[in-house]
Each structure stands twice: as C-alpha cells, then as structure tokens.
N, CA and C of each residue as an Amber inpcrd file, in Angstrom:
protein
   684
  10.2020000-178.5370000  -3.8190000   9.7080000-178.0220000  -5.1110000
  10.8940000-177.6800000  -6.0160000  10.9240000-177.6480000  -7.3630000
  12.0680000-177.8510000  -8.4860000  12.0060000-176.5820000  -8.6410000
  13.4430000-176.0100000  -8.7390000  13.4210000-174.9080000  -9.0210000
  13.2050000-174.5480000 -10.5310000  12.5190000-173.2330000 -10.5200000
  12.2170000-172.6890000 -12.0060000  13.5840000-172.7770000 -13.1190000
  13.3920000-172.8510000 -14.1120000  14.4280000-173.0860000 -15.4600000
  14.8420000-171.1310000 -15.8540000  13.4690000-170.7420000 -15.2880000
  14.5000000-169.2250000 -15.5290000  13.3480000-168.3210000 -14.2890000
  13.8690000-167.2450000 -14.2010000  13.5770000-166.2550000 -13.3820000
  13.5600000-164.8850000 -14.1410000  12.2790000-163.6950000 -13.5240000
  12.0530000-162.9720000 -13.7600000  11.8130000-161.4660000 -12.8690000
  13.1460000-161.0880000 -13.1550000  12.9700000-159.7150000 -12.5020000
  13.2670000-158.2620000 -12.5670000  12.9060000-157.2100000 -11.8980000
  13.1410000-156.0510000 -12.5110000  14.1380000-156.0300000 -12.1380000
  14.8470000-154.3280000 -13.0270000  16.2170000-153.8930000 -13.1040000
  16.1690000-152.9460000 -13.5180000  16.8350000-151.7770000 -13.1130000
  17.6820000-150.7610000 -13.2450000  18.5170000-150.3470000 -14.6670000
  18.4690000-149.9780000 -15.6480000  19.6070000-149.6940000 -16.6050000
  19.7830000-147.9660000 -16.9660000  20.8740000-147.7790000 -17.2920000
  21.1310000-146.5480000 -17.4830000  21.7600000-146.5050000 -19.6260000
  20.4920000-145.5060000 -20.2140000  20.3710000-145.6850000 -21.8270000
  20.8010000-144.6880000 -22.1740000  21.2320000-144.2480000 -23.6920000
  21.0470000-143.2090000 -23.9170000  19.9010000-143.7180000 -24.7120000
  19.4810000-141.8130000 -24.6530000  18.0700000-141.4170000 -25.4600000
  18.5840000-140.7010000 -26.4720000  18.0800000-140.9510000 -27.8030000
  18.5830000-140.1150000 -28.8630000  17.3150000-139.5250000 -29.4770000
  17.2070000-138.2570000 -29.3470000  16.7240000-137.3600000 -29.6800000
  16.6750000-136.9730000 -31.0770000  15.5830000-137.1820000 -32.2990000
  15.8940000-136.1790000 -33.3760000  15.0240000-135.1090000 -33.4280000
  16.0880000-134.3110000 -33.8960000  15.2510000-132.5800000 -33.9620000
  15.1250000-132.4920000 -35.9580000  15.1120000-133.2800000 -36.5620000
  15.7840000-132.7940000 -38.1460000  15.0730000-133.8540000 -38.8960000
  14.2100000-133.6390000 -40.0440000  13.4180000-134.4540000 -40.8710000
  14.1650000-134.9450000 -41.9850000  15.5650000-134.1960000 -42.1450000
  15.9580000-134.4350000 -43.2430000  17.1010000-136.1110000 -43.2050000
  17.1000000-136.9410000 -43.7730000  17.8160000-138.0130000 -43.5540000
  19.1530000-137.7820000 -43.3840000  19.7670000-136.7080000 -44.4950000
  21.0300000-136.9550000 -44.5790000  21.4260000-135.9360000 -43.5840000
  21.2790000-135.3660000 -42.9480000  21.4770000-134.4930000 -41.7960000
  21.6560000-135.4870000 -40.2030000  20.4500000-135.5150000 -40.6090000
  20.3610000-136.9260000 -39.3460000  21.3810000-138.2850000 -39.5200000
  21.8430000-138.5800000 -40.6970000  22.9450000-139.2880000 -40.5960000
  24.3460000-139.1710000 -40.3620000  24.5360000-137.4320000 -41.2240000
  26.1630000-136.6440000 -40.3920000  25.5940000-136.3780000 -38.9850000
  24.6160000-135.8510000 -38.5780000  24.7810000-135.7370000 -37.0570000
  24.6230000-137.1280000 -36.3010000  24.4090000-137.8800000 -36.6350000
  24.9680000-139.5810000 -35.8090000  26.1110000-139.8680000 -35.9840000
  26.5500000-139.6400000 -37.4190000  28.2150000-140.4510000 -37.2430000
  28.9240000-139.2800000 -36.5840000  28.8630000-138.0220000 -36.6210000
  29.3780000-137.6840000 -35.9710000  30.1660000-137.6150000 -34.3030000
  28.5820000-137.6870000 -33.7810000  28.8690000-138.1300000 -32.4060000
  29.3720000-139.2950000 -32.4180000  28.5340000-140.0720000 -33.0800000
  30.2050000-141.5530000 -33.2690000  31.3750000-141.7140000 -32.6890000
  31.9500000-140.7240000 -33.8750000  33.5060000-140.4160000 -34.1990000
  33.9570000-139.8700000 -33.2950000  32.7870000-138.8560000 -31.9460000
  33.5570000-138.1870000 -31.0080000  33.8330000-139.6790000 -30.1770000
  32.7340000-139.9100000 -29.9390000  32.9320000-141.4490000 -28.6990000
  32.9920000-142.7210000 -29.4300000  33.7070000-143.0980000 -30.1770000
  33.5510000-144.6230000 -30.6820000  33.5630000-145.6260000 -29.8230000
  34.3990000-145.3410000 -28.9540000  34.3160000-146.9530000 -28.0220000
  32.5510000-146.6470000 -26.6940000  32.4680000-145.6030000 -26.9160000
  31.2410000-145.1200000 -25.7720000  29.5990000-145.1020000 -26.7370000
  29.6530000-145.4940000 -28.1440000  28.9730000-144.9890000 -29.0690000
  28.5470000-146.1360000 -30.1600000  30.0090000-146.8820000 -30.3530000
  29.3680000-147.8180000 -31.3180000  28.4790000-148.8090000 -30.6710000
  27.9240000-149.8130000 -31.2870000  27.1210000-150.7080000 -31.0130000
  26.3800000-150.4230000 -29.8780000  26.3760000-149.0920000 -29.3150000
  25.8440000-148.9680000 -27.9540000  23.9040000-149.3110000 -28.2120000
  23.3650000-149.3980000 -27.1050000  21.8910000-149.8900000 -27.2110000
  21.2470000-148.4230000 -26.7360000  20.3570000-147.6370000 -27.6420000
  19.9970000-146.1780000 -27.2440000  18.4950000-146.8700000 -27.4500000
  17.6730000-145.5520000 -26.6660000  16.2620000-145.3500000 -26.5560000
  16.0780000-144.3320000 -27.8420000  14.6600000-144.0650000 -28.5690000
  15.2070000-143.2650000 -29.7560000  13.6920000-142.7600000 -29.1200000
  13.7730000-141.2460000 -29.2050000  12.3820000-140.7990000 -28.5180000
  11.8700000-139.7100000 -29.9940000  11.0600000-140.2260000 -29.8440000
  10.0990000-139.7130000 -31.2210000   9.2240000-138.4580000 -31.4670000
   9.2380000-137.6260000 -30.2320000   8.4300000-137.1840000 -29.6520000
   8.3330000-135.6390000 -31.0450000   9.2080000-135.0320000 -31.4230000
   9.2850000-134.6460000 -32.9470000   8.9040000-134.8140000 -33.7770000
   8.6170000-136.0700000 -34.3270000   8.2760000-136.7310000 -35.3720000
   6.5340000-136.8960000 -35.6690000   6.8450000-136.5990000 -37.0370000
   4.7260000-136.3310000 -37.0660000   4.1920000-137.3450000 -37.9790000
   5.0730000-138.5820000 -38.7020000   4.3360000-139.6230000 -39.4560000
   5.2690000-140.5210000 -39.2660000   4.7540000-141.5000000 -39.8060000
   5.4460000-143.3270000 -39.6790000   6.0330000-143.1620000 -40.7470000
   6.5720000-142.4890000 -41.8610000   7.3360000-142.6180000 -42.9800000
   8.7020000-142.1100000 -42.0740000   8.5190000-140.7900000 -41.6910000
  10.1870000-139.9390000 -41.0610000  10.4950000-140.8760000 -39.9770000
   9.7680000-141.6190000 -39.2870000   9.8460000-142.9180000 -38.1890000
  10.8280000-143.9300000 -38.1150000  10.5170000-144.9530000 -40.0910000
  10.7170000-145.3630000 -40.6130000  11.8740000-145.3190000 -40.7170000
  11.7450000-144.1040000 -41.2770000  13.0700000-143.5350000 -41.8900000
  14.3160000-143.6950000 -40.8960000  14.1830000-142.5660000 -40.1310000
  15.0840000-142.6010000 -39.4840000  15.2750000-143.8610000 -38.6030000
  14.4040000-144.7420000 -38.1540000  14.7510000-145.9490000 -37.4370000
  15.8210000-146.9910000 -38.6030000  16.0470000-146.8260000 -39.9890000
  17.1470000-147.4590000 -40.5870000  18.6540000-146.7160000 -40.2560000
  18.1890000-145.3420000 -40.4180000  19.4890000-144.5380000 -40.5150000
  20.1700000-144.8460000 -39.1700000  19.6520000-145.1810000 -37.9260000
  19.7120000-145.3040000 -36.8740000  20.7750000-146.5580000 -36.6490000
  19.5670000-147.6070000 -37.6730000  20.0180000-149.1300000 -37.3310000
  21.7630000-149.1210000 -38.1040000  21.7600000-148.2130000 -39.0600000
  22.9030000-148.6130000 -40.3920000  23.9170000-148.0160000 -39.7520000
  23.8960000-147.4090000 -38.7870000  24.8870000-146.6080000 -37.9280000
  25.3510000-147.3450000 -36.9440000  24.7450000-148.0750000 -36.9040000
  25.5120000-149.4900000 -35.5340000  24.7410000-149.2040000 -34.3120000
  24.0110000-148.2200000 -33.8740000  23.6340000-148.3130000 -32.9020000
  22.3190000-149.2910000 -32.7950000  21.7450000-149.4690000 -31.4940000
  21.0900000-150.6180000 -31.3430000  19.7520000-150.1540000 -30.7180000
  18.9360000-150.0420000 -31.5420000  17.3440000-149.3070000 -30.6380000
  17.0760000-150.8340000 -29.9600000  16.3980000-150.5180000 -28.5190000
  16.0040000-151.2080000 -27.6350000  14.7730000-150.6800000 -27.5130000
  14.3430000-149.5980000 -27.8020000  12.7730000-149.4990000 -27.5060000
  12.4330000-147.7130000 -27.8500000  11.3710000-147.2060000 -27.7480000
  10.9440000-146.6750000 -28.8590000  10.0540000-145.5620000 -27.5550000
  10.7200000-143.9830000 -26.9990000   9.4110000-143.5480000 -26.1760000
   8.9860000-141.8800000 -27.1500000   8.3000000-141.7740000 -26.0570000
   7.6190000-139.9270000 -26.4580000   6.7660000-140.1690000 -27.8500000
   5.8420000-141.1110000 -28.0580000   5.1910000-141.4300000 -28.8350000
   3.6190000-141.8660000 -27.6090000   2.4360000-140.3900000 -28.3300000
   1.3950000-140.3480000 -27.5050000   0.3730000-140.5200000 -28.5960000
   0.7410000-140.4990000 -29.9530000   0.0370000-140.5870000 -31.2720000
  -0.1840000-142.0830000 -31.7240000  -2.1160000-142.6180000 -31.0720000
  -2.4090000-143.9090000 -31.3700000  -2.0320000-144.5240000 -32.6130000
  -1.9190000-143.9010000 -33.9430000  -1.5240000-144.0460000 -35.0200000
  -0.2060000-144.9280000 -35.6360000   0.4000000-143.7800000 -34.7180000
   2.1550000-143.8510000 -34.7950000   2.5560000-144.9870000 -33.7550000
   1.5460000-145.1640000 -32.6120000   2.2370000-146.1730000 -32.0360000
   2.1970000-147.5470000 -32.1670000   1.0780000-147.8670000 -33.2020000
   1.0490000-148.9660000 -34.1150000   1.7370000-148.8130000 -35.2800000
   2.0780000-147.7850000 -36.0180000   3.1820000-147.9810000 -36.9540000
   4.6270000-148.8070000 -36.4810000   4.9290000-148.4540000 -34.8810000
   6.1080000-148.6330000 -34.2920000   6.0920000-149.8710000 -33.7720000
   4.7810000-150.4170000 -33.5050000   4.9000000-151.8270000 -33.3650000
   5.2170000-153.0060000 -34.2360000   4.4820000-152.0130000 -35.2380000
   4.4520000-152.9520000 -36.5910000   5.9770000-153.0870000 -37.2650000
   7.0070000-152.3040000 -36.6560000   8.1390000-152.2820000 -36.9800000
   8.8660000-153.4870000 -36.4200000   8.2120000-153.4720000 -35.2210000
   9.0410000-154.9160000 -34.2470000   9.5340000-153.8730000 -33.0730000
   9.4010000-152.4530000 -32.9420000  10.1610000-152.1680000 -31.9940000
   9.4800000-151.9550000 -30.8190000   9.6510000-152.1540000 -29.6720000
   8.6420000-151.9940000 -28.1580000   8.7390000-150.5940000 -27.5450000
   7.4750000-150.4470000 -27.1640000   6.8730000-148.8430000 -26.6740000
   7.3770000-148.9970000 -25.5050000   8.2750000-147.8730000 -24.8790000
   8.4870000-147.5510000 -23.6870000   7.7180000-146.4370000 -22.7110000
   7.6160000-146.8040000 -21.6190000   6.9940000-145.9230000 -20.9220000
   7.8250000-144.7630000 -20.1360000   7.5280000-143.7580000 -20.2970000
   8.4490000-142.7890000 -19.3230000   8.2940000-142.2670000 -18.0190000
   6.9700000-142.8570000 -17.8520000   6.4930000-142.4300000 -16.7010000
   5.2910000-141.3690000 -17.0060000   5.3640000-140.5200000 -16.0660000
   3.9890000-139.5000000 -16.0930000   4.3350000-139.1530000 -17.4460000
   2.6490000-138.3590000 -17.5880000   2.9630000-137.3310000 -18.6950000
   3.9830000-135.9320000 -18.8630000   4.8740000-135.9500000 -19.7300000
   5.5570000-135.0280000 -19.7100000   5.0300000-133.5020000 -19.1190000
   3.7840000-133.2910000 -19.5890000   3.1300000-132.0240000 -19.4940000
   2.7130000-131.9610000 -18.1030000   2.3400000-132.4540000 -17.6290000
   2.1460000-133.1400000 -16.2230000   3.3970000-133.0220000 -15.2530000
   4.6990000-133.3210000 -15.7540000   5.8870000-132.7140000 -14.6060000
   5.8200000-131.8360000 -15.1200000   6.0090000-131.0780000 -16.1910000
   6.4210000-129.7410000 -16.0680000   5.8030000-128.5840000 -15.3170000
   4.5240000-129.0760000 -15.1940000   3.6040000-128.1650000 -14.0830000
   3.8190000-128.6570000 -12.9560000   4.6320000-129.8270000 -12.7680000
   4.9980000-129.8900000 -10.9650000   6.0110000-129.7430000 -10.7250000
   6.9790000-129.4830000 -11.7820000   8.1630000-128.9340000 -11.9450000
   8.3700000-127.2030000 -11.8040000   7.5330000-126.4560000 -12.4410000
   7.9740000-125.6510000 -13.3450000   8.3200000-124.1750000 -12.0250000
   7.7830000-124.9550000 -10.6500000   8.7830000-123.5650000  -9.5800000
   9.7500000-124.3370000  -9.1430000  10.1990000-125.7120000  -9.4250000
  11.4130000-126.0190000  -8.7680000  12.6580000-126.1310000  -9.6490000
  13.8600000-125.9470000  -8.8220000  15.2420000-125.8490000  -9.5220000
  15.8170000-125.8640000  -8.2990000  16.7720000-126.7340000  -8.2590000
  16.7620000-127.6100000  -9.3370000  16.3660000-129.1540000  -8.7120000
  16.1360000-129.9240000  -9.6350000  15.2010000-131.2130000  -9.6730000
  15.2540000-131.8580000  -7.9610000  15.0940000-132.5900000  -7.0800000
  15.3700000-133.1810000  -5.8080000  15.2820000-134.5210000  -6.0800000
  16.3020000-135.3870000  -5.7230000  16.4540000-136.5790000  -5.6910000
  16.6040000-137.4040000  -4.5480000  16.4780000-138.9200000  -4.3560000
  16.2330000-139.3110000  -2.9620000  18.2060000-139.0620000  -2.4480000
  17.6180000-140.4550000  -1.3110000  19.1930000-140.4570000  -0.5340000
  20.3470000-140.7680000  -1.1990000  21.4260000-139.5890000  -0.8920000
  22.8360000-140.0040000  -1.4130000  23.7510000-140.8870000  -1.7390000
  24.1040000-141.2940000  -2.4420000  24.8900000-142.9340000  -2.3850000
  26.6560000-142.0900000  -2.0130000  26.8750000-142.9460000  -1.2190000
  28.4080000-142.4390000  -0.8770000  29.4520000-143.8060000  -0.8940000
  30.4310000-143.1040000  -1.8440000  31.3210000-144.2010000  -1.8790000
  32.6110000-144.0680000  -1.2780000  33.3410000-144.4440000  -0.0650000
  34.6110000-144.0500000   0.4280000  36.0390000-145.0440000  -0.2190000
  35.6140000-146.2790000  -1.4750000  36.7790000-146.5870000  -1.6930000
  37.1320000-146.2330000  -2.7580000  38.5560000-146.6060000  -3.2870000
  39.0510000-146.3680000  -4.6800000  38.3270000-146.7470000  -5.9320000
  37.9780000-146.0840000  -7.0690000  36.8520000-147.1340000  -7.7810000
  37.8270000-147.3330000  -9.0400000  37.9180000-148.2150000  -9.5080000
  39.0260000-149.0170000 -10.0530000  38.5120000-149.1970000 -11.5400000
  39.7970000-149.5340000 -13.1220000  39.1340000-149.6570000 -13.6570000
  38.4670000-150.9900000 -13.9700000  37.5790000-150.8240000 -14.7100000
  36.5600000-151.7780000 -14.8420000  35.1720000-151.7510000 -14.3060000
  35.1730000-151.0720000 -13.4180000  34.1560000-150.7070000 -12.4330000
  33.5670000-149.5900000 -12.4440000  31.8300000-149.9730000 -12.3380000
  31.1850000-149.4740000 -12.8490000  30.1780000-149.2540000 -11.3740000
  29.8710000-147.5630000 -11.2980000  28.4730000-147.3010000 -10.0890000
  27.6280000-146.5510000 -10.8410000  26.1420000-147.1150000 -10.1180000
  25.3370000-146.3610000 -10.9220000  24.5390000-145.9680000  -9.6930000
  24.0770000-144.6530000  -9.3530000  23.3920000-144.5220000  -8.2290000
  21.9280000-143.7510000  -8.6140000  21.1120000-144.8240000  -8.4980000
  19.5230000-144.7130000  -9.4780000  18.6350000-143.7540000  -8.4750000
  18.1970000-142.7960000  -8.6950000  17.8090000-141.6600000  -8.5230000
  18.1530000-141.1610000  -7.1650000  18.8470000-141.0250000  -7.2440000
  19.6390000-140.3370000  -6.0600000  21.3070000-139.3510000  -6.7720000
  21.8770000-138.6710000  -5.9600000  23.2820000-138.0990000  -6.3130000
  24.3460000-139.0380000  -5.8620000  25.3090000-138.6390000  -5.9840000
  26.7340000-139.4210000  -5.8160000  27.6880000-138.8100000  -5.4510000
  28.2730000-139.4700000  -4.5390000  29.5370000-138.8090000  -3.5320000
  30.3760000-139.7680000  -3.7630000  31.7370000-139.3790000  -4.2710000
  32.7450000-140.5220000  -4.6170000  33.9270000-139.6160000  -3.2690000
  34.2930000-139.9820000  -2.2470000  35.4530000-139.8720000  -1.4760000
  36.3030000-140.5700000  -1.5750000  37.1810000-140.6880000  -2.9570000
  38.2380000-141.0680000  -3.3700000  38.5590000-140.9890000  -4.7720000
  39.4190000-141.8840000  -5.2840000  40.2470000-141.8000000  -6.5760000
  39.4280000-142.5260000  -7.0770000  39.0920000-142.0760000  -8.5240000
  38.6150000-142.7200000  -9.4580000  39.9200000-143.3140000 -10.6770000
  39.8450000-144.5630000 -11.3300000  40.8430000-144.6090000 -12.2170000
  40.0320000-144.8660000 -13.4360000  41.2770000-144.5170000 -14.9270000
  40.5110000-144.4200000 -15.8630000  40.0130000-145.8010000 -16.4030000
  39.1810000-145.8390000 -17.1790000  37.9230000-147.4130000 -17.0270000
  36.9090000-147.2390000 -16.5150000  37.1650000-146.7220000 -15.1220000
  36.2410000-146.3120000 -14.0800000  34.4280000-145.9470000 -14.2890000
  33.8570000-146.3190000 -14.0550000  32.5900000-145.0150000 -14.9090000
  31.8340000-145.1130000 -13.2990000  31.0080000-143.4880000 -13.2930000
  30.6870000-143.0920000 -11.8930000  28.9580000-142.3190000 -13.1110000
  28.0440000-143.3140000 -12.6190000  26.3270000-142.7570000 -13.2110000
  25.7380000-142.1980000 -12.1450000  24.7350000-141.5560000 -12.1110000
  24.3620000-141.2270000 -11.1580000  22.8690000-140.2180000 -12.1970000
  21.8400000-140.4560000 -11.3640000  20.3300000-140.1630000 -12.1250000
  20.8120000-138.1680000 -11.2050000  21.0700000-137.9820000 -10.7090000
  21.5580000-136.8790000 -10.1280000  22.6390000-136.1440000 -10.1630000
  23.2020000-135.6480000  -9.1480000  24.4700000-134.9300000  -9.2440000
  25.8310000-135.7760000  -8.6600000  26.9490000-135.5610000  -9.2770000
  27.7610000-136.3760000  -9.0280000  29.0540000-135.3430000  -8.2340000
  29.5810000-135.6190000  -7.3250000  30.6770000-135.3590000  -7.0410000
  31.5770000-136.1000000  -6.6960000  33.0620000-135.6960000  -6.8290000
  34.0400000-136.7320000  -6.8150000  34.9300000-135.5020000  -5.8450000
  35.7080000-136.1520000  -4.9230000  36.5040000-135.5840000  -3.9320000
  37.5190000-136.7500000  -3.4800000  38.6830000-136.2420000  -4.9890000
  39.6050000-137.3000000  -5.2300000  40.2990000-136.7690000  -7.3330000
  40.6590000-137.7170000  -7.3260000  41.6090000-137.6260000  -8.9030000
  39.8580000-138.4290000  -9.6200000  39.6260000-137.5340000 -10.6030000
  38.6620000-138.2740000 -11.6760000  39.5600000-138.3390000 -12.7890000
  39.6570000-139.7980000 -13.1570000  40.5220000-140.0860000 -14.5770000
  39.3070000-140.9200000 -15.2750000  38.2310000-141.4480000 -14.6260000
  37.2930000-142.0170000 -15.6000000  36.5750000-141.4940000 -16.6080000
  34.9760000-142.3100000 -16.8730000  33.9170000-141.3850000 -16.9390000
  32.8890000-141.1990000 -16.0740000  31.9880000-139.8080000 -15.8450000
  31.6000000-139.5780000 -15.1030000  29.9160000-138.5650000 -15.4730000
  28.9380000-139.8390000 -15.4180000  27.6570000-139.2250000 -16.6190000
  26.7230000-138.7500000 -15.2700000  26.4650000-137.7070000 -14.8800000
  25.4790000-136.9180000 -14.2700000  23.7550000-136.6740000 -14.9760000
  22.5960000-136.6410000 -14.2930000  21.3710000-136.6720000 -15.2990000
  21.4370000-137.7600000 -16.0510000  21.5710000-139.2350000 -16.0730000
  21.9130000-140.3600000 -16.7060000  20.1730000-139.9870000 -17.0220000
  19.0180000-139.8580000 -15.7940000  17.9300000-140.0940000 -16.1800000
  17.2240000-139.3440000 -17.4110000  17.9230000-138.2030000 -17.5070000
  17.4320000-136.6860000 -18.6160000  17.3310000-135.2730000 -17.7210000
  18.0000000-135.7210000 -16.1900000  17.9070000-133.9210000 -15.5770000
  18.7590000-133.2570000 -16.1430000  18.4120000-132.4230000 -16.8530000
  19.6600000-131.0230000 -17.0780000  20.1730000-130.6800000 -16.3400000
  19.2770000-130.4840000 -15.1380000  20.0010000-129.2800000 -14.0320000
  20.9440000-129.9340000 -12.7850000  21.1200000-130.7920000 -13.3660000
  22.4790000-131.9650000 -12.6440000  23.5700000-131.4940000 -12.8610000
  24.5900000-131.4600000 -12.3540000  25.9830000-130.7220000 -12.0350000
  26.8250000-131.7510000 -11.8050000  28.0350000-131.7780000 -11.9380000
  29.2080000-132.3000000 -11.5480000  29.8740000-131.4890000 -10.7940000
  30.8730000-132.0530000  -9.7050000  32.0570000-131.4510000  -8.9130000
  32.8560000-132.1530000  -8.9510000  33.9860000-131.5540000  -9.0320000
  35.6850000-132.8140000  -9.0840000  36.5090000-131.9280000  -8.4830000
  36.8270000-132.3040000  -7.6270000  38.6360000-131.5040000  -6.8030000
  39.4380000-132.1050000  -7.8330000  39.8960000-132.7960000  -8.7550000
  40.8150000-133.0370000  -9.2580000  40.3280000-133.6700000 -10.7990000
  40.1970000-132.6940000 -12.1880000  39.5650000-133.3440000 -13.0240000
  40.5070000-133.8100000 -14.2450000  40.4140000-134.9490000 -14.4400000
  40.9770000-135.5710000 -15.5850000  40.5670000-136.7960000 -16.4320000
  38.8450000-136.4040000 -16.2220000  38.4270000-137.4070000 -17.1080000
  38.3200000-138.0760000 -18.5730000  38.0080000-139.3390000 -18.4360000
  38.1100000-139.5510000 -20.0570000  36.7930000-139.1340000 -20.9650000
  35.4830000-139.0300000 -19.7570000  34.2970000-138.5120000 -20.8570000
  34.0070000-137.4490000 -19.3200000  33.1600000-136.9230000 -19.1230000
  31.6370000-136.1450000 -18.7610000  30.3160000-135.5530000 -19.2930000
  29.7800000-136.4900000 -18.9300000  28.3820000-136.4760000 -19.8660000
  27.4280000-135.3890000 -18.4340000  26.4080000-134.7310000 -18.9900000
  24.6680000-134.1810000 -18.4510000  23.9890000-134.2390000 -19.3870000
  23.0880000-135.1750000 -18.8420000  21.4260000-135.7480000 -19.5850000
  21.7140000-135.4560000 -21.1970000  22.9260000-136.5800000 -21.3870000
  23.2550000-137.1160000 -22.6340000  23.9860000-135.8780000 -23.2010000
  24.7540000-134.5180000 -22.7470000  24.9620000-133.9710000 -23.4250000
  26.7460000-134.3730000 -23.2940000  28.0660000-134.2810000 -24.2300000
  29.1850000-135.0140000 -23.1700000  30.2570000-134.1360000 -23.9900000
  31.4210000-134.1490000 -23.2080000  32.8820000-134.1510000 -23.4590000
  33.6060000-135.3780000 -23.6520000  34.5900000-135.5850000 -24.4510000
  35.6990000-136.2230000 -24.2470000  36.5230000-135.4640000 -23.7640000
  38.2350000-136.7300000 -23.3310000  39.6940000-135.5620000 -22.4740000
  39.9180000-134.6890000 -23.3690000  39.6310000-134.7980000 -24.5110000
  40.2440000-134.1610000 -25.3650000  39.4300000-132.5030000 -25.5240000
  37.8980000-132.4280000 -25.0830000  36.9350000-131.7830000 -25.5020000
  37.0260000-130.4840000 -23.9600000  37.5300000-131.2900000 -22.9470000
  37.5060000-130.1780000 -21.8370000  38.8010000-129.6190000 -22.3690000
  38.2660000-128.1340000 -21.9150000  39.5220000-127.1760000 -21.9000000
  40.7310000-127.3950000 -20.8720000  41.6380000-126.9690000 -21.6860000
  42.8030000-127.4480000 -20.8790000  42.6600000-126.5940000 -19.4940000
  42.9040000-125.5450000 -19.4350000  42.7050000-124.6940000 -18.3740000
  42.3790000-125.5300000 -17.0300000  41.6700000-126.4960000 -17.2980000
  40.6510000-126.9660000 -15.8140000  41.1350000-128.4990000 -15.8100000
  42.4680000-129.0790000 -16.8140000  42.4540000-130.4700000 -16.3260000
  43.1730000-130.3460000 -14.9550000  43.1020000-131.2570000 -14.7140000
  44.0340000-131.3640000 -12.8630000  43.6920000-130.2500000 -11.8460000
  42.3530000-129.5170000 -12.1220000  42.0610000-128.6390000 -11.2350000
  40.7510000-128.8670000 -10.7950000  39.9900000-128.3060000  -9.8270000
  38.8570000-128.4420000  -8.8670000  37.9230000-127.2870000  -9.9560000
  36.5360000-128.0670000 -10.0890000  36.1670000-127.7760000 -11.3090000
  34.4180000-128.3350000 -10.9640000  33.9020000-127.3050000 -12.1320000
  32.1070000-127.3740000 -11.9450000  31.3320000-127.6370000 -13.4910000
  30.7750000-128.7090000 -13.7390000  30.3870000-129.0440000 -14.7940000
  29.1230000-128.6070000 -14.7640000  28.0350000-127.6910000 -15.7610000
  26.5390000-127.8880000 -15.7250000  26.1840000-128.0440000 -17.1250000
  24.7720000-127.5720000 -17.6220000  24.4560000-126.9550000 -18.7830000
  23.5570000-125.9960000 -18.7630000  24.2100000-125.1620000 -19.7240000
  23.7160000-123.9440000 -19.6230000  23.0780000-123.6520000 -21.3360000
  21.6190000-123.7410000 -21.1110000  21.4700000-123.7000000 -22.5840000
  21.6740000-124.9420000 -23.4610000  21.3480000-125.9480000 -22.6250000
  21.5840000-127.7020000 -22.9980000  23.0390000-127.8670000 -23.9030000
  24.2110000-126.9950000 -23.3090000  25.2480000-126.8300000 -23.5640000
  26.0840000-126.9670000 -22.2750000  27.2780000-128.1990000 -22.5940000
  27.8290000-128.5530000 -21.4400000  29.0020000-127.2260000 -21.7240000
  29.0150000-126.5270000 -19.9000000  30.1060000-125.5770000 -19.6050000
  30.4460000-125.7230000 -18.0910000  32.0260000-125.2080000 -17.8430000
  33.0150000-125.8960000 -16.7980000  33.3960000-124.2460000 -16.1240000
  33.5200000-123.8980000 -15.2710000  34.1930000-123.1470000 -14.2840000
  35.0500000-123.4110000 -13.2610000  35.7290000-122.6410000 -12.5100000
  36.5130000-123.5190000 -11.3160000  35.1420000-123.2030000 -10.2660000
  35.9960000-123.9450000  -9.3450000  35.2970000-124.0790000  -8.0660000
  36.6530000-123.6040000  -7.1120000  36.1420000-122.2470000  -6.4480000
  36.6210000-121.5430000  -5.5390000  36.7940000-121.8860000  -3.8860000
C-alpha cells in the first residue's frame, strides 16, 4: 500500500498566553511593546494564545486583536471565550477557538484545598544541556543534574530544578501554574519565566547571580530568595 502524501498527528507545544486586563487601546499597546523591549529576541514574532476571557464585546476584541497583530506578535488561536456571541465574532475574524480544557470554574472547586498543583512523573535529565537545546517536560516537573549552557532553554508544565550552573532559560508553569517554583544551585540565567510571568539577566538581582536560589510568585509577582 502507497504511503500517504502527508500525515496527521498530535503534539505537544509550549505558548504564551497573553492576557488583557485594560480596554483602553493605547495602554494595551505601551504595555505590549513594552514587554517587547524587555525580551526582543524571546518576544518578537513570537506565536501567543490571546485569552479573552476580560473582554465583554467584539469591538474591544477587534480591537485589540490589531494592536496585537501591529506589534509583531503572532495570534495562533483565540481561548477563555464562553460567550456564543463573541465566539462567532472571533471566527468571523479568521482566528480559531481554543479549548482549555475543563471549565475554569470547575478546577477551581477541585482545586481550591490543594497547593500546590500535583503533576505526573518527573522527567530527569543527567546530561549537559547544551546551547541550542531545547527540553520541555509536558506535565510533569524537571530535574536537570547538570550544567545548563546559555541558548539552553529547560520548560517544564511544573517545577523545575537545576542542580548544576543555569546560564540558559528556564520557564516553570509553561502550562499557567503559578504555584510552580524554580531551584538552581548555581543561578545565572538569561531569562526565568512562572506561568508567563519573567526576568531577564539583567532583571534578577544581583545578590543571587552565581548562588543557590528559589524562584516563585508571590502575588503573580516573580520573587527570588536563597536556598539554605
């Protein structure tokens, strides 16, 4: 039998989700270029999810889906839209409805005595991860037992630890957990992101580069302590 001319299968990707909290355009356009300007090479042309879930008509929709586009970034698909209305406005745009899974309201009541989140089995990595190279460990945490170099990027839908030199980047909650943490015996990365919130080298305090160190958010605000 001839083999098929193309093939079809699932996959794994790790997005950002961009969130607007702000109706006003020109607000929403300094707060995009901004983050920009913090990450340009992590930021431009990147392909984000744009979640709507704020938004109360197909005009501010609209709207902001140009301000979005004129900014270089690249909507791939369109979630947190439960409003039959709005979700034919969004089709009618050309852009595709994503699913997130359950209803939000729905984890939070199967959520709302646990902390923090539980994820499956650990992915453990014992070699050097080099640059260019890229792990993503899809709902589970991450154990890096070695050197990371910068290029490097270490994802993980969970918590990440590194036990070794981190010179990469290193995005914890890739999926949207807040309560995902980082650990590094040795930190000197070029980004650290939790559930899209991030640093650049430049953005961690000096105090904690080249030292053994604890990333969370506290108040959907990324903050660093040592580790004792």
């Amino acid at each position: 039998m001839a083999q098929s001319s193309i093939e079809l299968k699932g996959s794994s990707f790790t997005l950002t989700v961009l969130h607007i909290h702000d109706e006003d355009p020109e607000a929403i356009k300094k707060a995009i270029q901004e983050k920009i300007d913090q990450a340009p090479e992590f930021l431009r042309n990147a392909p984000v999810v744009f979640n709507v879930t704020g938004l109360l008509n197909a005009n501010t929709i609209l709207s902001c889906y140009k301000i979005i586009s004129e900014a270089g970034l690249k909507i791939v698909g369109v979630s947190g839209c439960t409003n039959t209305k709005l979700r034919q406005a969004i089709t009618d745009i050309g852009l595709p409805l994503l699913s997130e899974g359950q209803n939000q309201k729905t984890q939070n009541k199967k959520t709302a005595n646990i902390a923090p989140t539980e994820h499956g089995k650990t992915r453990i990595i014992t070699t050097h991860v080099r640059s260019g190279q890229r792990i993503y460990a899809a709902n589970c945490d991450l154990i890096v037992n070695a050197n990371v170099s910068a290029g490097a990027e270490l994802i993980a839908d969970g918590n990440i630890h590194i036990y070794g030199m981190m010179r990469g980047r290193v995005l914890a909650g890739a999926s949207g957990d807040n309560n995902c943490q980082i650990y590094c015996t040795h930190l000197q990365a070029e980004l650290v992101s939790i559930a899209g919130q991030f640093w650049l080298s430049e953005q961690i305090p000096a105090d904690f580069i080249g030292k053994a160190a604890r990333l969370c958010l506290v108040n959907n605000e990324l903050t660093i302590d040592n580790i004792i």
